[in-house]
N, C-alpha and C positions, 0 to 999 in steps of 0.2 A: 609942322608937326607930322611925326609919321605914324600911322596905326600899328599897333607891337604884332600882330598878323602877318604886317607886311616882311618883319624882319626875322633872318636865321642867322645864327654865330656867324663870323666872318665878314657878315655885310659891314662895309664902309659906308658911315653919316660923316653930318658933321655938328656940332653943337650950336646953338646963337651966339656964342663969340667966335663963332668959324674955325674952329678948333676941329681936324678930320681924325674921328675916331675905328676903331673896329670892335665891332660888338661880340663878346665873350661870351654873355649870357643876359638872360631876358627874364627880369625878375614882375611880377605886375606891377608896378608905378616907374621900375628905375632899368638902366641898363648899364650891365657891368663893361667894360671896356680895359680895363687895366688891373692885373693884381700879382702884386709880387710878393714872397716869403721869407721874413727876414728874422734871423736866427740874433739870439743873445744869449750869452754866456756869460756866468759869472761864479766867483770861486768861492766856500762856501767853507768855511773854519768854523770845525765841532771843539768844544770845549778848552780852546788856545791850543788846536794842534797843528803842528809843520805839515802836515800833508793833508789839502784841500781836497774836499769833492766840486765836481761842476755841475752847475744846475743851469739846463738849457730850456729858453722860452723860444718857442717861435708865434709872432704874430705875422698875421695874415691883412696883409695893407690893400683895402678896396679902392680902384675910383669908381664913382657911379655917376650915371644921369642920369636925369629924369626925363619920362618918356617925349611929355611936352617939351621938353628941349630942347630936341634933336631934327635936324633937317635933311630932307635929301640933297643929293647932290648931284647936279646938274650936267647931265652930257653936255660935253662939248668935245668941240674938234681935238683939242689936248687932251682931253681926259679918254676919249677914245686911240688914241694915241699909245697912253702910256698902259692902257690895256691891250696894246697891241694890233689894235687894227691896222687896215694898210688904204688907202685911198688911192685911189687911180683916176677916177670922171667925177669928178665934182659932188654930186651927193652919195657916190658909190662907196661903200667900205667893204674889205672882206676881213673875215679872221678864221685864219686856221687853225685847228685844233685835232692836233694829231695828222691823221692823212685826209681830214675833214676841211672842206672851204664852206662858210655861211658868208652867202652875200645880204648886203643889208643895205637899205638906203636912209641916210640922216637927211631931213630938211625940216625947217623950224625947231631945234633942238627937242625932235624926237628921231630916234629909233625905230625902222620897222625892219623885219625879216623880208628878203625879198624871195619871194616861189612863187610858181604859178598862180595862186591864187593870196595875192598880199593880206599880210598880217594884222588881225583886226587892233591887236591888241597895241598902243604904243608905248613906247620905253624911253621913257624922260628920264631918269633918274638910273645912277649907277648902283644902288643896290639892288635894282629892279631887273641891268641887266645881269646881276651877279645873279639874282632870284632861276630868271629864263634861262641862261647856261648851264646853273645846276639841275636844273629840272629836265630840259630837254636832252640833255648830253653828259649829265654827271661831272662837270667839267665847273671844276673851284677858281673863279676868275678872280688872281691875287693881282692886286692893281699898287703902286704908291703914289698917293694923292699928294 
C-alpha cells in the first residue's frame, strides 16, 4: 500500500493483480487512472415527422482504484533501463537530462544520488524516482513499464 501523499498525477503503480497503472487523479479513498468520453447519438421523431433531430449524450467512463490497492514498484536494473539510465561500473548509473548528468549508484534495489556528500534519502520504488526528478529538476520521468 502506498500513502496518497506519496503520489502526483503521472506516477506509475501497479494494482494487487500487477496490473501497471498511471495515476490521473487522487480522489480520498480511490485513484483514478483511466477515463475516457464516449459520445451517443440517437435520432429523435416529433409527431411521425421525416426529418429527425439528434439528441447527443456523452458519458464519462471512470476506472478507479482503491488506494489500499495499489503498490509500488520496484527499481530494478530493467526498470531503470527503460527510464533511460545508462550503466557503465557495476552499481554506477547515470541519466541525462538535458545537458545534465546525475550520477547514482543502485545496490540492494535502492537508489541513491551520488555527490560529495551521499544521499540520505533512498529510492526504491519508481514513483518515488518520478517524485525526486520532478522536484529536483522539474523533469516528468515518462517510463513504459
Amino acid at each position: 500500500m502506498i500513502h496518497t501523499k506519496e503520489l502526483r498525477a503521472g506516477n506509475k503503480v501497479k494494482t494487487q493483480h500487477g496490473q501497471v497503472i498511471t495515476v490521473q487523479q487522487i480522489l480520498s479513498n480511490t485513484l483514478i487512472y483511466d477515463s475516457k468520453i464516449e459520445v451517443m447519438r440517437e435520432v429523435i421523431r416529433v409527431n411521425g415527422s421525416q426529418v429527425g433531430d439528434y439528441v447527443d449524450q456523452l458519458n464519462e467512463i471512470v476506472k478507479e482504484a482503491d488506494c489500499q490497492d495499489v503498490e509500488p514498484i520496484a527499481l530494478t536494473d530493467d526498470i531503470l533501463r527503460k527510464c533511460g539510465f545508462r550503466n557503465f561500473l557495476r552499481e554506477q548509473w547515470i541519466l541525462k537530462i538535458g545537458k545534465t548528468h546525475f550520477d547514482w549508484e543502485f545496490e540492494d534495489n535502492t537508489l541513491r544520488l551520488r555527490n560529495p556528500s551521499p544521499c540520505l534519502s533512498p529510492i526504491t520504488s519508481l514513483h518515488q524516482l518520478q517524485n525526486f526528478l520532478f522536484a529536483i529538476a522539474n523533469y516528468e520521468l515518462d517510463v513504459v513499464v
